[in-house]
DRENPA-3360 file (N, C-alpha, C; in nm, 2 decimals, always signed):
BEGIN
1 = XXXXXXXX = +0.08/-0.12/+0.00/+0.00/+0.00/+0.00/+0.09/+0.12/+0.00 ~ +0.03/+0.20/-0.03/+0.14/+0.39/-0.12/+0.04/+0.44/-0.01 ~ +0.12/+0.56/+0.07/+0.01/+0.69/+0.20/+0.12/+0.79/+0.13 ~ +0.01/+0.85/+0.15/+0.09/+1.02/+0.16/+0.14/+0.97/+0.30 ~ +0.29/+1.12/+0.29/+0.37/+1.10/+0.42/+0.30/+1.26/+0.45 ~ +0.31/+1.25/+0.62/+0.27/+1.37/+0.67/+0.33/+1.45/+0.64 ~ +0.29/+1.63/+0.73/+0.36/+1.76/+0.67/+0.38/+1.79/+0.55 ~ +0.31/+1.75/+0.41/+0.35/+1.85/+0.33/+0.22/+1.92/+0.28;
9 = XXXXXXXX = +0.20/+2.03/+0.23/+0.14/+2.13/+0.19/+0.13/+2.17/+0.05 ~ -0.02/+2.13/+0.01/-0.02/+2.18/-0.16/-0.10/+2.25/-0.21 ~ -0.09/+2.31/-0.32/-0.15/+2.43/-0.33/-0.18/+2.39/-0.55 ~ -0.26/+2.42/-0.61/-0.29/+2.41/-0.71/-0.21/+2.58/-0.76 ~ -0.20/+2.54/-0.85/-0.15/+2.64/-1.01/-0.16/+2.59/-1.14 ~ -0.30/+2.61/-1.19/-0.35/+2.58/-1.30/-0.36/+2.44/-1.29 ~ -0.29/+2.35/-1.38/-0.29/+2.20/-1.39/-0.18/+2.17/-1.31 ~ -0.10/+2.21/-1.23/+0.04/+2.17/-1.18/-0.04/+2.22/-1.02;
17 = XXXXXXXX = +0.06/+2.12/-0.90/+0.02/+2.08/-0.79/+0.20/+2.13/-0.79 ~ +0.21/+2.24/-0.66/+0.33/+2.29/-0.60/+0.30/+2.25/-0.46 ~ +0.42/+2.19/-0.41/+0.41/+2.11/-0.28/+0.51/+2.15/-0.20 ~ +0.50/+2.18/-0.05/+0.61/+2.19/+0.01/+0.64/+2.08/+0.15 ~ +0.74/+2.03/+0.17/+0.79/+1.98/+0.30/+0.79/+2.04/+0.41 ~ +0.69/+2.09/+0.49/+0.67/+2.19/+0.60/+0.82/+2.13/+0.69 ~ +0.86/+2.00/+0.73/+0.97/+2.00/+0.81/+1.11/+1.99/+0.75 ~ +1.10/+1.98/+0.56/+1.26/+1.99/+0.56/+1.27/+2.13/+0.45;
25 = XXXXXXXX = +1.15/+2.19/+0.42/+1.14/+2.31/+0.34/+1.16/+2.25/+0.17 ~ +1.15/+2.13/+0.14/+1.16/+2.10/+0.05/+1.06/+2.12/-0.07 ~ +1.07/+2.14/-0.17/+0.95/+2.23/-0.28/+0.96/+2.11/-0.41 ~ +0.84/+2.06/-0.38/+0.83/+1.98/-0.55/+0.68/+2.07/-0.64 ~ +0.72/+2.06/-0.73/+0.60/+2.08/-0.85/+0.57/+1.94/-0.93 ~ +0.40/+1.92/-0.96/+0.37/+1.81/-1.03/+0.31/+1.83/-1.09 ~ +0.35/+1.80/-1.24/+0.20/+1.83/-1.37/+0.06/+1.75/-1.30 ~ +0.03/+1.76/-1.42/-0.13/+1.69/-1.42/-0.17/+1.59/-1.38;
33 = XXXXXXXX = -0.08/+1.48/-1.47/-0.06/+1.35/-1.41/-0.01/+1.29/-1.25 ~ +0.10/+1.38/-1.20/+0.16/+1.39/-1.08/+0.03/+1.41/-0.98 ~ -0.01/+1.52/-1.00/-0.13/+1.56/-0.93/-0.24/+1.49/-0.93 ~ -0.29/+1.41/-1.06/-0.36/+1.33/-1.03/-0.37/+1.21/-0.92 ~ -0.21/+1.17/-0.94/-0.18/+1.06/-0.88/-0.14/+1.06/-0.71 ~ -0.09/+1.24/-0.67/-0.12/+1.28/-0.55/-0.27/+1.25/-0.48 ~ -0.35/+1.33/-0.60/-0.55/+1.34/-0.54/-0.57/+1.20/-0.49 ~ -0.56/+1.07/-0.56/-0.57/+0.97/-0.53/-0.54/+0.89/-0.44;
41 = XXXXXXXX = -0.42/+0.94/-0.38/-0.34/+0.89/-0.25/-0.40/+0.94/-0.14 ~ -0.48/+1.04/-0.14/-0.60/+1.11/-0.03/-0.61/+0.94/+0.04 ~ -0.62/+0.84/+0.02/-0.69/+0.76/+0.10/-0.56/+0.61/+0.01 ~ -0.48/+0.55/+0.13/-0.35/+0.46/+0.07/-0.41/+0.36/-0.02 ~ -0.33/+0.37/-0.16/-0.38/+0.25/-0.22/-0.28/+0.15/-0.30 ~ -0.29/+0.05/-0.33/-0.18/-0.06/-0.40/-0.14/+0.00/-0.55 ~ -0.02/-0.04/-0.62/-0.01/+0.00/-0.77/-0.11/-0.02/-0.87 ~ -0.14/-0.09/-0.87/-0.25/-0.13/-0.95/-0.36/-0.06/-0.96;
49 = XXXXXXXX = -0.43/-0.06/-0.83/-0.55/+0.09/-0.80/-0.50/+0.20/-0.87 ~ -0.37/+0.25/-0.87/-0.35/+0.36/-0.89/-0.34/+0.35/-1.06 ~ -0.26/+0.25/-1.09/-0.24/+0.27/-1.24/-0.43/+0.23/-1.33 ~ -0.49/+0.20/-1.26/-0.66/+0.17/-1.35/-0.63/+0.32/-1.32 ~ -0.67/+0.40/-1.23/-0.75/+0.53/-1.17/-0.65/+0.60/-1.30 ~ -0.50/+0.60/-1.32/-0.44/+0.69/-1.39/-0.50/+0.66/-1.55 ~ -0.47/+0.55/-1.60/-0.51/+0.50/-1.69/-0.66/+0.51/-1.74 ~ -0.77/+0.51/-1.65/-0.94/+0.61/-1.70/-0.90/+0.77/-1.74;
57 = XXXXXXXX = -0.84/+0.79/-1.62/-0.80/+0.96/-1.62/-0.72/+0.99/-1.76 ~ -0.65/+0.94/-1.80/-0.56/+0.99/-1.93/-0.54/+0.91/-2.05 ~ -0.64/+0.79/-2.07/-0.69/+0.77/-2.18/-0.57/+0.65/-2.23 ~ -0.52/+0.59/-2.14/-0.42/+0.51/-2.16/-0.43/+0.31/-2.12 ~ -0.36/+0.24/-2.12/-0.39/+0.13/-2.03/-0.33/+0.13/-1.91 ~ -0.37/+0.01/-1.82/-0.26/+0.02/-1.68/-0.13/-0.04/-1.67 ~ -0.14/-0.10/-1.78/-0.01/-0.16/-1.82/+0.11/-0.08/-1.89 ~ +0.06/+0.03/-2.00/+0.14/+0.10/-2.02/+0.13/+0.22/-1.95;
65 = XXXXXXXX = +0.10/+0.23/-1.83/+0.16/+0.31/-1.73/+0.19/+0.29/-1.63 ~ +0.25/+0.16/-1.61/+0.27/+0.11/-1.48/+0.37/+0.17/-1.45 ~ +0.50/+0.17/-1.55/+0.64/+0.16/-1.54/+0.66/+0.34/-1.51 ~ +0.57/+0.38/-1.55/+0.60/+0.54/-1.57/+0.55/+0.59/-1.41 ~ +0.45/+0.50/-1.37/+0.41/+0.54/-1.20/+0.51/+0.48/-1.12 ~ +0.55/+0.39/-1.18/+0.66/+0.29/-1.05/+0.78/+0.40/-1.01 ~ +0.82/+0.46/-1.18/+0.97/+0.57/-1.14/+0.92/+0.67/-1.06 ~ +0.75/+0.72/-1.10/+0.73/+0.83/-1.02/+0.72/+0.85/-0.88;
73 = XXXXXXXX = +0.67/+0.66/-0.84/+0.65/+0.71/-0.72/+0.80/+0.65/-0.65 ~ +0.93/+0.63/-0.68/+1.01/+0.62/-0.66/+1.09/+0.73/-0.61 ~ +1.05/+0.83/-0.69/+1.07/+0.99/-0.69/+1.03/+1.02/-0.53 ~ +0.86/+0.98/-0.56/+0.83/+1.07/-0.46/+0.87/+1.00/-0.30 ~ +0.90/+0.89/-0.31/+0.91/+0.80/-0.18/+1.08/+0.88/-0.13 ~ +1.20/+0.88/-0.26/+1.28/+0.90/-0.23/+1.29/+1.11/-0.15 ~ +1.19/+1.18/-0.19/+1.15/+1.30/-0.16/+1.10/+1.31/+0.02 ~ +1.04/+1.15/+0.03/+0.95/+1.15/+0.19/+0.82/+1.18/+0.14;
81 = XXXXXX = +0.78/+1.19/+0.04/+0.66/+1.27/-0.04/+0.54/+1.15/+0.03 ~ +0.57/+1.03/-0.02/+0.50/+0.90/+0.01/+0.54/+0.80/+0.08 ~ +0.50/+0.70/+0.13/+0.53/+0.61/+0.20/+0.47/+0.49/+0.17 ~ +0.58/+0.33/+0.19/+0.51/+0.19/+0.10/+0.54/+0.13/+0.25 ~ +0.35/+0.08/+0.27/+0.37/-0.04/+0.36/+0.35/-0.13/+0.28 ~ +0.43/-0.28/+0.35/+0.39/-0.37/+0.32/+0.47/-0.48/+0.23;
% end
């Protein structure tokens, strides 16, 4: 299962999601897709969940966007952004 990690702070600008690390002052920006895949983390879910939810949203399969969420959320895990139980 993928959680948001506590303390960060986001704020919308147009289609992009600007995020801050309230405890290490850290600043990410996420397109549309990023941000989607932020909204969705509102409540922790497995890869899979996440690549159907991405793949309705942008018109793609979940297969060919597995690989592209696996690096992203790789990103964000290595940021503190998110967190994997399990």
């Amino acid at each position: 299962m993928i959680r948001r990690s506590d303390g960060w702070l986001a704020a919308r600008v147009g289609d992009e999601l600007v995020m801050m690390g309230v405890g290490s002052g850290v600043y990410i920006g996420l397109n549309e897709v990023g941000a989607c895949v932020w909204g969705l983390l509102e409540t922790p879910k497995d890869i899979e969940a996440l690549c159907e939810s991405v793949a309705a949203e942008f018109e793609t399969t979940p297969e060919a966007c597995r690989a592209d969420i696996e690096a992203f959320l790789a990103e964000l895990e290595t940021s503190g952004v998110i967190a994997r139980a399990g």
